[in-house]
MILODREN-949578 format. One record per residue (C-alpha): residue in three letters; chain; x, y, z; residue number from 1. Coordinates in Angstrom, 2 decimals, always signed. Layout:
[site "ala", "A", [X, Y, Z], NUM]
...
//
This chain:
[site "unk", "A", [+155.40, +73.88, +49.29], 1]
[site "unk", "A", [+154.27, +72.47, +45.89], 2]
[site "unk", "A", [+150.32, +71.49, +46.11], 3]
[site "unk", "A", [+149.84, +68.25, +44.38], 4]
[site "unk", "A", [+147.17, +69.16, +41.86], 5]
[site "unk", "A", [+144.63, +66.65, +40.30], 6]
[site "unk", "A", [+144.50, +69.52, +37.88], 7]
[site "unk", "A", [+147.50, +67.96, +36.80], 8]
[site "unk", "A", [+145.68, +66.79, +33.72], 9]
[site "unk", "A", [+143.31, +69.66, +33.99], 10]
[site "unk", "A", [+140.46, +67.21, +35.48], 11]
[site "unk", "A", [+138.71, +66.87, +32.19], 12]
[site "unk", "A", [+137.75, +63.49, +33.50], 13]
[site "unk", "A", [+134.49, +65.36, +34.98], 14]
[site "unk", "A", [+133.25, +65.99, +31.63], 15]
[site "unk", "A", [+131.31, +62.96, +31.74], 16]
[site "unk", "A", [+131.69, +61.97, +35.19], 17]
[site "unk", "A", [+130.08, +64.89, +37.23], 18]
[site "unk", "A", [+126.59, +65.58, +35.45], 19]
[site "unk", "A", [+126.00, +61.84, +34.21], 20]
[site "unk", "A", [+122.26, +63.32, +33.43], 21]
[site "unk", "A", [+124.04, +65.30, +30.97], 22]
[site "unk", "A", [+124.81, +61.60, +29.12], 23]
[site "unk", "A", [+121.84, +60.92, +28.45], 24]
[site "unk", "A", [+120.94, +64.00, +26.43], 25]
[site "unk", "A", [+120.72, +64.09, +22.92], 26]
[site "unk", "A", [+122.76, +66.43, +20.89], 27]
[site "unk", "A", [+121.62, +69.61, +19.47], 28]
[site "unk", "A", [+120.40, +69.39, +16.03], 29]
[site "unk", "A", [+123.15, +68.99, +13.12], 30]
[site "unk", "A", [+125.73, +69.91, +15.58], 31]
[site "unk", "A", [+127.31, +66.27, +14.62], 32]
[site "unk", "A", [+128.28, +67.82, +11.49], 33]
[site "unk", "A", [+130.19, +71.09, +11.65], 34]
[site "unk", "A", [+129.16, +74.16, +8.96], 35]
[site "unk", "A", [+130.97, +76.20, +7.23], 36]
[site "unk", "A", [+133.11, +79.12, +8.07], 37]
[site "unk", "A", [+130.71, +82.14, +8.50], 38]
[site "unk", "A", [+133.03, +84.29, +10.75], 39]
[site "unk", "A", [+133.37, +88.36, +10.42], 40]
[site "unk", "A", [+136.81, +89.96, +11.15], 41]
[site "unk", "A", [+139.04, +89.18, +14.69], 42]
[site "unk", "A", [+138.64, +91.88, +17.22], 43]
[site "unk", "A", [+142.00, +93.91, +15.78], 44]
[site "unk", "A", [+139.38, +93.94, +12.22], 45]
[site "unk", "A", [+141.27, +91.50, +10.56], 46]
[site "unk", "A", [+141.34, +88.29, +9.89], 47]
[site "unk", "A", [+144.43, +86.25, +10.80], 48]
[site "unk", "A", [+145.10, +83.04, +8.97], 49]
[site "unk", "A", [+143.54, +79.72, +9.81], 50]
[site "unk", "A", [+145.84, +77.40, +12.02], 51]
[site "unk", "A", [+148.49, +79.61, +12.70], 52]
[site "unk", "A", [+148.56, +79.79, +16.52], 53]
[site "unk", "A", [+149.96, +76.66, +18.45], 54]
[site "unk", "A", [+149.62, +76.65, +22.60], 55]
[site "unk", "A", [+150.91, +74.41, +25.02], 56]
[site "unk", "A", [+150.56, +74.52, +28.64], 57]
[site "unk", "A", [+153.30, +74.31, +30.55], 58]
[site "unk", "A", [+152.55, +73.50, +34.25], 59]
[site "unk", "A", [+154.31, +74.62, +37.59], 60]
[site "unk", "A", [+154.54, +71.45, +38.91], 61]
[site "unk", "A", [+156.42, +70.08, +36.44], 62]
[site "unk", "A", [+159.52, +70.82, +37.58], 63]
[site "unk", "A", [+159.11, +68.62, +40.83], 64]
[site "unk", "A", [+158.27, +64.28, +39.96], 65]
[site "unk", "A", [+158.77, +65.22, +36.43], 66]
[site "unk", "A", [+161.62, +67.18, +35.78], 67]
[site "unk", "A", [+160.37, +68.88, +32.61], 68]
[site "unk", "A", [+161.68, +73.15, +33.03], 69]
[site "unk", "A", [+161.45, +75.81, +30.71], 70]
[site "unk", "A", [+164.84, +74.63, +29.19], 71]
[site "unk", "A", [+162.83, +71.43, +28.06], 72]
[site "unk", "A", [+160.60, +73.60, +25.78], 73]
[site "unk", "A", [+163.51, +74.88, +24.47], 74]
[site "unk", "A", [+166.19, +71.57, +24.03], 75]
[site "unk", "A", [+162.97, +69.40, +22.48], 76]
[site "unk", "A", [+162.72, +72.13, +19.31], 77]
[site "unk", "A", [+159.08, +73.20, +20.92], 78]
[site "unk", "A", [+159.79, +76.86, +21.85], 79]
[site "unk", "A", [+160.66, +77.19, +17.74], 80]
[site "unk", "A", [+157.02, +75.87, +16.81], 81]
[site "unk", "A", [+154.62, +77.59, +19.65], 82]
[site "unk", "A", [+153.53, +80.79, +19.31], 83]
[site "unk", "A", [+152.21, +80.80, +22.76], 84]
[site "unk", "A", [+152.76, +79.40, +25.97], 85]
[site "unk", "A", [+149.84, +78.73, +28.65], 86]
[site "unk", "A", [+151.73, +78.68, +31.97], 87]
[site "unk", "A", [+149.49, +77.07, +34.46], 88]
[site "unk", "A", [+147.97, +77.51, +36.80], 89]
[site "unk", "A", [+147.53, +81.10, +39.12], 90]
[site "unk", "A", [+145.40, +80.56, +42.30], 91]
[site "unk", "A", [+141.87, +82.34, +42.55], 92]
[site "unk", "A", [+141.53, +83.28, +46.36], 93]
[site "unk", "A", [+138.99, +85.71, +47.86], 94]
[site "unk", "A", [+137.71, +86.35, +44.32], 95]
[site "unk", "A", [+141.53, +87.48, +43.44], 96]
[site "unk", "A", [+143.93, +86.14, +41.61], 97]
[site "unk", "A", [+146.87, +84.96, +42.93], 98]
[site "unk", "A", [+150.33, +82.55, +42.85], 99]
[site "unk", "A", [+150.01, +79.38, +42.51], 100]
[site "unk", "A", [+152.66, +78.04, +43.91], 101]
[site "unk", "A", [+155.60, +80.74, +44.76], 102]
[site "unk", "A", [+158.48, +78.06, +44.56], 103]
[site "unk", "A", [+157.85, +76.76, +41.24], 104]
[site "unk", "A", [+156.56, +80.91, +39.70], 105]
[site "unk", "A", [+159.41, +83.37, +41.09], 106]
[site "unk", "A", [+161.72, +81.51, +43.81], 107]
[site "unk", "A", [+163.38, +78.12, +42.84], 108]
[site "unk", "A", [+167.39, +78.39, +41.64], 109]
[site "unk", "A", [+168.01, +77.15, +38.47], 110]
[site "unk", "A", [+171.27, +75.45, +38.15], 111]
[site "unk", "A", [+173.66, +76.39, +34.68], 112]
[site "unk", "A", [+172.37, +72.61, +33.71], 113]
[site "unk", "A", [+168.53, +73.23, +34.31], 114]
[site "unk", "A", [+168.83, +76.88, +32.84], 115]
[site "unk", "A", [+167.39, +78.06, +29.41], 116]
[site "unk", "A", [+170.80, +79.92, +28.56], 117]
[site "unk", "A", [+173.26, +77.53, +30.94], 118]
[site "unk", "A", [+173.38, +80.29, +33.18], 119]
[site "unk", "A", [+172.96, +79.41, +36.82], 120]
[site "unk", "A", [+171.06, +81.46, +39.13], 121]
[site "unk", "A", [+172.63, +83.40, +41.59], 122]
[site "unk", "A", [+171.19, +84.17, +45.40], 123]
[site "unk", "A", [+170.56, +87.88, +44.74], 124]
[site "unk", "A", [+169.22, +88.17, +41.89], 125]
[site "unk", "A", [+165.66, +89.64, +41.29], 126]
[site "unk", "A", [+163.57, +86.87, +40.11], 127]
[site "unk", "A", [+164.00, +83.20, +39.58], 128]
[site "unk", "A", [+161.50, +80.34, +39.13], 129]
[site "unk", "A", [+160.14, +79.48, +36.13], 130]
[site "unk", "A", [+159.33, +83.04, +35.23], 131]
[site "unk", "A", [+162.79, +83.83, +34.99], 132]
[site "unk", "A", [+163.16, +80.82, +32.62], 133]
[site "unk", "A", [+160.28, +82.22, +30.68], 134]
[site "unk", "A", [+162.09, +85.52, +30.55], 135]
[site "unk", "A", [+165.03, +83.53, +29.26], 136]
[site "unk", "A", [+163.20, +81.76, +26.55], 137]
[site "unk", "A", [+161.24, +84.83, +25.56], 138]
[site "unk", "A", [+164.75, +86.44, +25.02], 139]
[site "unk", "A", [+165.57, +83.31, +22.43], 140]
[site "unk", "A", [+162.32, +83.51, +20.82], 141]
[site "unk", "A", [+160.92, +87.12, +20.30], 142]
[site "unk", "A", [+157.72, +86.53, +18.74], 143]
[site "unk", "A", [+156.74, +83.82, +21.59], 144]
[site "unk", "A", [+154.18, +84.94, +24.13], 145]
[site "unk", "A", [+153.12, +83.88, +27.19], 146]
[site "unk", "A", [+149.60, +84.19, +28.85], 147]
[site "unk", "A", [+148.96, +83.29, +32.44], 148]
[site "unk", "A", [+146.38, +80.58, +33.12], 149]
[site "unk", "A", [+144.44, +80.82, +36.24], 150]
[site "unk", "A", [+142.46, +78.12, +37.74], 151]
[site "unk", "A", [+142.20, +74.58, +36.29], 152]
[site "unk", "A", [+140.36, +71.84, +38.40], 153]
[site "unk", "A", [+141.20, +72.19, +41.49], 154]
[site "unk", "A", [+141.06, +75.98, +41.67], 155]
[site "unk", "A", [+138.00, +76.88, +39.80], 156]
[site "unk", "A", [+136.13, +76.98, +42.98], 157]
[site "unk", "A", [+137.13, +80.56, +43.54], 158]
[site "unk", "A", [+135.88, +81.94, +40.45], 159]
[site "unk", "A", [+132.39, +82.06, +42.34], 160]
[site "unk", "A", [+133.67, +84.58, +44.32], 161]
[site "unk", "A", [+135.41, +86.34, +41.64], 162]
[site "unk", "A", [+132.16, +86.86, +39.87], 163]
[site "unk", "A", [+130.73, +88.77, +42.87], 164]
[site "unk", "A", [+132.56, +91.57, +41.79], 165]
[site "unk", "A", [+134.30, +91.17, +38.13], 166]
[site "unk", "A", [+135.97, +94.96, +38.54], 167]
[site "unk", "A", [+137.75, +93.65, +41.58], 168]
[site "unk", "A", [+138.78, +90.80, +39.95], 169]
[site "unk", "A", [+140.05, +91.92, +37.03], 170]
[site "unk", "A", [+142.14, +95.02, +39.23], 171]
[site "unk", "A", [+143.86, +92.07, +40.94], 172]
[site "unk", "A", [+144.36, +90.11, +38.04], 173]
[site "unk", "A", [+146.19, +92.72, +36.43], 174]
[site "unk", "A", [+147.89, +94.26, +39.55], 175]
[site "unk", "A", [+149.64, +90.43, +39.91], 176]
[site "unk", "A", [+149.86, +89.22, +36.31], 177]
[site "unk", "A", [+151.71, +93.23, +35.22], 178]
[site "unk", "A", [+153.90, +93.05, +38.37], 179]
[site "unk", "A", [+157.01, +95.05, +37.95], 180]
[site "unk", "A", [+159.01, +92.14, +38.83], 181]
[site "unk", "A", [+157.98, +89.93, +36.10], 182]
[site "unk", "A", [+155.49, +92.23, +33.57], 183]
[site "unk", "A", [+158.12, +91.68, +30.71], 184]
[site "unk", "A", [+157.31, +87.90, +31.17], 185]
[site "unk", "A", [+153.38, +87.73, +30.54], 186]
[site "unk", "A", [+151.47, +88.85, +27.63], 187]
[site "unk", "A", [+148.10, +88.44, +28.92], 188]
[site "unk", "A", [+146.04, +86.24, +31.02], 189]
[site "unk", "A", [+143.80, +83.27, +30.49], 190]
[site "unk", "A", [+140.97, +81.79, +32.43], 191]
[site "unk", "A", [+140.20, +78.43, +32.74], 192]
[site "unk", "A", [+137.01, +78.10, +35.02], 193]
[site "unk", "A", [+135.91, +75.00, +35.15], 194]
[site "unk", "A", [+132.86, +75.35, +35.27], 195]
[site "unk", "A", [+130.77, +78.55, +35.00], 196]
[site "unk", "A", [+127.16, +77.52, +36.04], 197]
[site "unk", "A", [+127.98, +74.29, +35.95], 198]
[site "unk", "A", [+129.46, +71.48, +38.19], 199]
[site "unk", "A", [+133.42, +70.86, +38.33], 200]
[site "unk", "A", [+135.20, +69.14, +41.48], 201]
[site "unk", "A", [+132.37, +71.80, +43.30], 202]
[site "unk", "A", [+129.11, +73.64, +41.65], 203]
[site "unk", "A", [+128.82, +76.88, +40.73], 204]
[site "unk", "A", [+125.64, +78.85, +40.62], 205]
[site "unk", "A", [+127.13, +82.16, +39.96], 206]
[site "unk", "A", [+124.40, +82.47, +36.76], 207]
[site "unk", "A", [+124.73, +82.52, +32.94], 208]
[site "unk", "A", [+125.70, +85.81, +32.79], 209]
[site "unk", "A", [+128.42, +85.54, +35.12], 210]
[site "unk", "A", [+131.42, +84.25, +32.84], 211]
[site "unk", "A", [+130.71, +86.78, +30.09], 212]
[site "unk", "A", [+130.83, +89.83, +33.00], 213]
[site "unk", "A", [+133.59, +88.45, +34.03], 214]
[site "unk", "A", [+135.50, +88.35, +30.68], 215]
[site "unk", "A", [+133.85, +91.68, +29.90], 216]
[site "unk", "A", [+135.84, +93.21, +33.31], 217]
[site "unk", "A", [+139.20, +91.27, +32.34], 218]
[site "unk", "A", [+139.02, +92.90, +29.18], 219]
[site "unk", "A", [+137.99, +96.19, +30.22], 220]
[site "unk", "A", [+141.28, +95.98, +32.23], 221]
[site "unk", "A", [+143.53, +94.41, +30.28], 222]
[site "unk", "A", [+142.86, +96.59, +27.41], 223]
[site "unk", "A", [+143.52, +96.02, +23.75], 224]
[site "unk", "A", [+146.97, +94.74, +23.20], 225]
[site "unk", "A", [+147.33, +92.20, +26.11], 226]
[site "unk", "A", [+145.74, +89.16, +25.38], 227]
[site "unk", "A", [+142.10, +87.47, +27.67], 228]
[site "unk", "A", [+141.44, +84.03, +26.60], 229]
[site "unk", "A", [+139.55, +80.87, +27.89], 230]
[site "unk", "A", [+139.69, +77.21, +28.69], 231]
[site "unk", "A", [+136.16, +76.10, +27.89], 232]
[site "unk", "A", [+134.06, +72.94, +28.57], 233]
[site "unk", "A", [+133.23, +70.84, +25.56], 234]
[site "unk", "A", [+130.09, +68.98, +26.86], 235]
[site "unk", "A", [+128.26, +69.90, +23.24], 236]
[site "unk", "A", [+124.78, +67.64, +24.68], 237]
[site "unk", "A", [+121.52, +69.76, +24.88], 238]
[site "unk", "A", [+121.19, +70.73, +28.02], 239]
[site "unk", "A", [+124.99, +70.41, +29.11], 240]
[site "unk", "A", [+127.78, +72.97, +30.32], 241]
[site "unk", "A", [+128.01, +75.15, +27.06], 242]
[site "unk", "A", [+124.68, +75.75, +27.18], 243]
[site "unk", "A", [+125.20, +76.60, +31.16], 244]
[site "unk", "A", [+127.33, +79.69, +30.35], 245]
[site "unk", "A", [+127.21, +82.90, +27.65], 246]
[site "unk", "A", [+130.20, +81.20, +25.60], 247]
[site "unk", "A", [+128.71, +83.43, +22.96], 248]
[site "unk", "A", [+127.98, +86.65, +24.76], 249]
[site "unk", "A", [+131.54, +86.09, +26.29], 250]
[site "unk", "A", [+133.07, +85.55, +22.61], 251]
[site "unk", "A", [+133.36, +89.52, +21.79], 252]
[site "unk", "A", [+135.69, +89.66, +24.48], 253]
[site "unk", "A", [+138.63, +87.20, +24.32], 254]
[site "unk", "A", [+141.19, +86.88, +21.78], 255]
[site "unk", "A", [+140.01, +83.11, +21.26], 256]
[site "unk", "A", [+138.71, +79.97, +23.10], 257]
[site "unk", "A", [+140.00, +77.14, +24.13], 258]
[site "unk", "A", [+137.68, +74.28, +24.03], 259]
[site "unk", "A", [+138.72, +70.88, +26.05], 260]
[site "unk", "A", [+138.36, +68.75, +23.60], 261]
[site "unk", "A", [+139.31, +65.62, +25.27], 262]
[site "unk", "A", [+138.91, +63.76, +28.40], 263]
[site "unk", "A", [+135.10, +63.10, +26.86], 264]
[site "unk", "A", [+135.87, +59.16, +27.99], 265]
[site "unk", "A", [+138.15, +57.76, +30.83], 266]
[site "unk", "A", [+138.35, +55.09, +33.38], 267]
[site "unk", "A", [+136.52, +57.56, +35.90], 268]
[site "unk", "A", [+133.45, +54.68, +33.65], 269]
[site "unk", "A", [+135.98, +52.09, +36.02], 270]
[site "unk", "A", [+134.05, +49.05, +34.48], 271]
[site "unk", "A", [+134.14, +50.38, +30.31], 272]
[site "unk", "A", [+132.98, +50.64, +27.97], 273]
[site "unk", "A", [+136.18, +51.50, +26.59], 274]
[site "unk", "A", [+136.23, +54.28, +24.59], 275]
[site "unk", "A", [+138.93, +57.20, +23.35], 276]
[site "unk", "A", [+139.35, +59.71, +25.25], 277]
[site "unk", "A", [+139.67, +62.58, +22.45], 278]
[site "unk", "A", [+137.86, +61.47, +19.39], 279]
[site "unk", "A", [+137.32, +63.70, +16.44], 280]
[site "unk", "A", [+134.59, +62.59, +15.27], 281]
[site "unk", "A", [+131.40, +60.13, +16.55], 282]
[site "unk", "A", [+131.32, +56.76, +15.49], 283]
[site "unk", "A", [+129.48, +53.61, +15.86], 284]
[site "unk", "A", [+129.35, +52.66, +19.42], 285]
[site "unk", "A", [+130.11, +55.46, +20.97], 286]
[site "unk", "A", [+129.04, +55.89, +24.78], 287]
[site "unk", "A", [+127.80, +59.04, +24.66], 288]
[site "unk", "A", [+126.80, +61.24, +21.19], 289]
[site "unk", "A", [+127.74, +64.68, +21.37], 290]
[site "unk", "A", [+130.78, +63.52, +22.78], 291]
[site "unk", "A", [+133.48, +64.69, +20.19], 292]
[site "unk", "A", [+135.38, +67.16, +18.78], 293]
[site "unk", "A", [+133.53, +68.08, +15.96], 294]
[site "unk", "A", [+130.14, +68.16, +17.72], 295]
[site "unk", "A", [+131.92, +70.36, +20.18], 296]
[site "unk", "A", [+133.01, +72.80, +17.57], 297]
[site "unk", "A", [+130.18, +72.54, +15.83], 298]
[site "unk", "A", [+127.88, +73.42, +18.89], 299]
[site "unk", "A", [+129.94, +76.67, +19.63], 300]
[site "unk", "A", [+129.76, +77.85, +15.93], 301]
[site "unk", "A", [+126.44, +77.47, +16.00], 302]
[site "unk", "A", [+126.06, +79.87, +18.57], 303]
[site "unk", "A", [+127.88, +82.26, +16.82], 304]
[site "unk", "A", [+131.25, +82.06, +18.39], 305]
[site "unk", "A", [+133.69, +82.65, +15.17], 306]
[site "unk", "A", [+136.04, +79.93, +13.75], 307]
[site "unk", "A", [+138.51, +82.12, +14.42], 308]
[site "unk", "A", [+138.29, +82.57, +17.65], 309]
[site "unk", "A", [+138.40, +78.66, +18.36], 310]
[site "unk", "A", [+141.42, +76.54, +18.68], 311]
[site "unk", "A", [+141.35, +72.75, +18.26], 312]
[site "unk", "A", [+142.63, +70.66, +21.92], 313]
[site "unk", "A", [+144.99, +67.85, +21.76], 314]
[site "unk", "A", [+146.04, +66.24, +24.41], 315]
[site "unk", "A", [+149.58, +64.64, +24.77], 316]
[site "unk", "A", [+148.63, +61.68, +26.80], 317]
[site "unk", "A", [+146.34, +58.85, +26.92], 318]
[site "unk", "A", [+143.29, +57.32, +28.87], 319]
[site "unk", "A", [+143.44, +53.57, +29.79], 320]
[site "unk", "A", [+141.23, +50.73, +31.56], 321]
[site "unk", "A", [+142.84, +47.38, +32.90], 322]
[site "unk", "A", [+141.11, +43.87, +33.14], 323]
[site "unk", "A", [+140.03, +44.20, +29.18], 324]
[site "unk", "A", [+139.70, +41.44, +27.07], 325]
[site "unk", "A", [+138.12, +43.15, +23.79], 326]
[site "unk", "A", [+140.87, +45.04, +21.55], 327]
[site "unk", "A", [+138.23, +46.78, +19.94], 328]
[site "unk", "A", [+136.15, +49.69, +21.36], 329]
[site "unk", "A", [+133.73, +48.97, +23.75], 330]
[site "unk", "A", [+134.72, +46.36, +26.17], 331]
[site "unk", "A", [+134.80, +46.16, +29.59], 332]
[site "unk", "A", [+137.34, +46.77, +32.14], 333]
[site "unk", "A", [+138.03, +46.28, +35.83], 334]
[site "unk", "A", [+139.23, +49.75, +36.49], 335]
[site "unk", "A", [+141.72, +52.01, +35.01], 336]
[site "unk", "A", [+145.11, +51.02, +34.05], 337]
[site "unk", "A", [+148.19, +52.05, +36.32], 338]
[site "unk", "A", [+149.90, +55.10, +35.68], 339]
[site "unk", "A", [+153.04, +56.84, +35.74], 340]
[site "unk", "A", [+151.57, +59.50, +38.39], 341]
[site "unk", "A", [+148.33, +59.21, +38.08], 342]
[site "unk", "A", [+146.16, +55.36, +38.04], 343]
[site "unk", "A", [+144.19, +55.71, +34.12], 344]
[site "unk", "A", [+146.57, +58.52, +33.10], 345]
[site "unk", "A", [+149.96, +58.14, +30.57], 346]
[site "unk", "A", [+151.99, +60.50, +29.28], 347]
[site "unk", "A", [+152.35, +59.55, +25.18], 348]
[site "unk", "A", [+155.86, +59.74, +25.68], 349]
[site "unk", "A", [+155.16, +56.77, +27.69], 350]
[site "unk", "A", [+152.80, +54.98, +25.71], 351]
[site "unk", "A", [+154.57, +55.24, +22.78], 352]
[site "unk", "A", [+157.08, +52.62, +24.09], 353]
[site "unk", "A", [+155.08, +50.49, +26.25], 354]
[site "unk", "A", [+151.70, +50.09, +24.64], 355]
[site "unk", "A", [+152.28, +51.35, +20.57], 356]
[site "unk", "A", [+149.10, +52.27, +18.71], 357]
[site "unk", "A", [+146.90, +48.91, +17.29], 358]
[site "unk", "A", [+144.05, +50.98, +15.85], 359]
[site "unk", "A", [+142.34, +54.13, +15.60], 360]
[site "unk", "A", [+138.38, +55.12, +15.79], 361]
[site "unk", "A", [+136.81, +58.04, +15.34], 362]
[site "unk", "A", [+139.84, +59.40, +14.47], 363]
[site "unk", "A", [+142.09, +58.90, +16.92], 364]
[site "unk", "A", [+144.02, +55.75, +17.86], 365]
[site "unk", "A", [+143.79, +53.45, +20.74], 366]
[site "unk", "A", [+146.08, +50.51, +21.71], 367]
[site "unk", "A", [+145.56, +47.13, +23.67], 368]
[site "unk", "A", [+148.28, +45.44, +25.67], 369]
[site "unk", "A", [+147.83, +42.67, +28.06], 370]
[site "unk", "A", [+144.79, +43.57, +29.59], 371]
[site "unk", "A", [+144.96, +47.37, +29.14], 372]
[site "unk", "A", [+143.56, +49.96, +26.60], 373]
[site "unk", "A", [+144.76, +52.85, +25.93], 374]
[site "unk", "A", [+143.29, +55.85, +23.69], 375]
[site "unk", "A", [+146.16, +58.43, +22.67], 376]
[site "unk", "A", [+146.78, +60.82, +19.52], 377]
[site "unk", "A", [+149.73, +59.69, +17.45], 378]
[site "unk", "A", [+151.88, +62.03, +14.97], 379]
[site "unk", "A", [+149.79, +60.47, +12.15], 380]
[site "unk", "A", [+146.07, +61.30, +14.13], 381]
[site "unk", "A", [+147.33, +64.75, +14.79], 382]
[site "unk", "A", [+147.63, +65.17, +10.67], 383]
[site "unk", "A", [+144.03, +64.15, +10.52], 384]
[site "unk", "A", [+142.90, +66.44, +13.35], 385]
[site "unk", "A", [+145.27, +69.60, +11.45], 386]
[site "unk", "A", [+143.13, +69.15, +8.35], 387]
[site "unk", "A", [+139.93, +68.86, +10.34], 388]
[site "unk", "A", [+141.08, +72.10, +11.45], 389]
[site "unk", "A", [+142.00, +73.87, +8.27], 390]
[site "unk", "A", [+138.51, +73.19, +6.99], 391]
[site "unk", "A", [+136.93, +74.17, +9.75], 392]
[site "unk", "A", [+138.70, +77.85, +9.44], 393]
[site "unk", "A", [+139.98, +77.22, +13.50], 394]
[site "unk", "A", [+142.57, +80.12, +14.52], 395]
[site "unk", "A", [+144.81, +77.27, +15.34], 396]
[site "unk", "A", [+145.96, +74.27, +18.28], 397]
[site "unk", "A", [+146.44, +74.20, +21.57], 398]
[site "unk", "A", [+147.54, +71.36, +23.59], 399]
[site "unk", "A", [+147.79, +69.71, +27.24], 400]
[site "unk", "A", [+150.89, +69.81, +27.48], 401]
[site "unk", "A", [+154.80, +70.06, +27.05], 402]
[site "unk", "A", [+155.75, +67.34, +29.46], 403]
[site "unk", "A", [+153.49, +64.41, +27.44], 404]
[site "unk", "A", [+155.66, +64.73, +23.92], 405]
[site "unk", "A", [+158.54, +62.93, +23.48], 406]
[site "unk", "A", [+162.46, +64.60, +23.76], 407]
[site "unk", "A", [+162.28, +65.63, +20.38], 408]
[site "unk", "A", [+158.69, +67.07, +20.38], 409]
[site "unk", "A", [+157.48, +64.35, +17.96], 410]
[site "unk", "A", [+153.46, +65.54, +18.76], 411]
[site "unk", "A", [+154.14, +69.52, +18.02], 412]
[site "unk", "A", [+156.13, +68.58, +15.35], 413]
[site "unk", "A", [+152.80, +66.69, +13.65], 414]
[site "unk", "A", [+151.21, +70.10, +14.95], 415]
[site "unk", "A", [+153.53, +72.61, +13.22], 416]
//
């Protein structure tokens, strides 16, 4: 049975609604600004170029209320422009990884219509699910790869466990993600713990130490040519979740990082201000400083995580409050605006025909209609965020995800 996830937009609402002493804290000196590219070579000793990789997620239960299968990532153009898929999420349990949900991974039948190649599956074959899909895809599109993302909000609270003993979990990890049934399908594994040493939906007090241990073991396991990556907070305040967790000590052992940059704003704040959920940059008004992409990057560069190993988040949906009045930033609200699936949650897709852009701040753009507001990234924000990116030296994009872009893939188009 499918479990209804709030992780269905990865909860990055808690970035300013669990620790709200965090919102009070001033950010780290300069980190408004971000530096210059000082980064040594990648981990294979050389350097790759800036902006080249492009992630999307692609979540399991997106097959159920929304449709949206592998064959989507294909029929939109997408599959031609990623590089990498995030398939999300695995289950931690007992400190182990496991499935998330079994229906969606490695048992649902595909009809010839819902099928990557138009190829129906049959009742004894091996494998279906959306890993068979992903098989299917992979077979279209060589150089794609696919990493395994375990955890997201609602199952980070087994990572505390997992941390007990790292060498465990890293022998499961690998014993479930290399299964012989479906190792052709994954090229590596990522992590998204939300958060280490920090508080999520629950709080973890597994230590500082305890994410870059845990890294260290995945790596240790996975060896050099699959790929260990990381979902990462972006609180960049003094005080807040990067500085909970090693990000830097963990840096030497992932392929890159990425950080969560949006969700900083939402109607979690039911009454406002209003404010956009993914902004690149601060700007006059703002709720909370610190809260933006460019202090977030900065903040991790500054610890010495390289450029290259960080790729810039874009989400493909907007954040919206009802019972506004003000078009501008700022106003107030009576509580967040209704929602396809989720109340203060819109897939762009969406918003794109119901409530078009009016303006953009810090950035990004934000629309009011009636009494809502709405913060989303367009095509033409996404070309200001890519540049952002190209100076900064970032290895590349990632996104939240496949099922927010229009048929066509109008977002990773303005990403590619």
């Amino acid at each position: 049975m499918h479990t209804p996830l709030p992780s269905r937009t990865r909860g990055r609402t808690t970035l300013a609604a669990v620790c709200s002493a965090a919102l009070g804290a001033a950010l780290l000196a300069g980190a408004g600004t971000a530096t210059a590219d000082q980064d040594g070579p990648d981990q294979d000793g050389a350097r790759r170029a800036a902006g080249s990789k492009v992630v999307g997620y692609f979540t399991d239960w997106g097959i159920y209320d929304r449709q949206y299968y592998v064959k989507n990532v294909e029929t939109s153009g997408s599959a031609k422009k990623l590089t990498h898929i995030n398939y999300a999420f695995g289950n931690v349990v007992g400190g182990k990884c496991a499935l998330g949900d079994s229906w969606a991974d490695t048992d649902r039948p595909f009809t010839a219509a819902e099928s990557v190649d138009g190829v129906a599956d049959t009742a004894g074959q091996s494998l279906s699910g959306s890993f068979n899909q992903l098989r299917k895809l992979k077979k279209l599109h060589p150089n794609l790869r696919v990493v395994w993302s375990f955890g997201g909000w609602s199952w980070s609270g087994g990572f505390g466990e997992a941390a007990k003993n790292p060498a465990a979990f890293a022998q499961s990890c690998h014993d479930l993600v290399e299964n012989p049934k479906w190792a052709d399908v994954f090229d590596g594994i990522d992590i998204d713990w939300e958060y280490p040493n920090a508080c999520g939906l629950t709080c973890d007090t597994s230590g500082r130490e305890a994410f870059p241990e845990l890294m260290k073991a995945l790596r240790a396991k996975f060896g050099k040519r699959d790929l260990v990556t990381a979902a990462i907070t972006a609180d960049a305040s003094e005080g807040g979740r990067i500085d909970a967790a090693n990000y830097a000590g963990a840096a030497r052992y992932v392929d890159w990082y990425n950080p969560m940059t949006y969700d900083y704003f939402g109607a979690w704040a039911a009454t406002g201000p209003t404010a956009p959920h993914s902004p690149l940059q601060s700007y006059p008004g703002i709720p909370q400083e610190g809260y933006n992409t460019a202090a977030t990057i900065a903040k991790l560069k500054g610890l010495g995580v390289p450029s290259s190993k960080l790729l810039l988040g874009i989400g493909f949906y907007g954040r919206g409050w009802t019972g506004v009045t003000q078009a501008a930033p700022g106003g107030t609200a009576t509580g967040p605006a209704k929602g396809t699936y989720e109340d203060g949650f819109e897939d762009y897709k969406v918003l794109k025909r119901t409530c078009p852009a009016t303006g953009t701040v810090g950035g990004t753009a934000y629309a009011k209609c009636g009494d809502e507001w709405w913060s989303y990234d367009t095509p033409a924000t996404i070309a200001t965020k890519m540049r952002f990116k190209d100076r900064q030296g970032l290895g590349g994009t990632f996104f939240w995800e496949l099922s927010g872009d229009t048929a066509n893939g109008e977002l990773i188009k303005a990403i590619k």
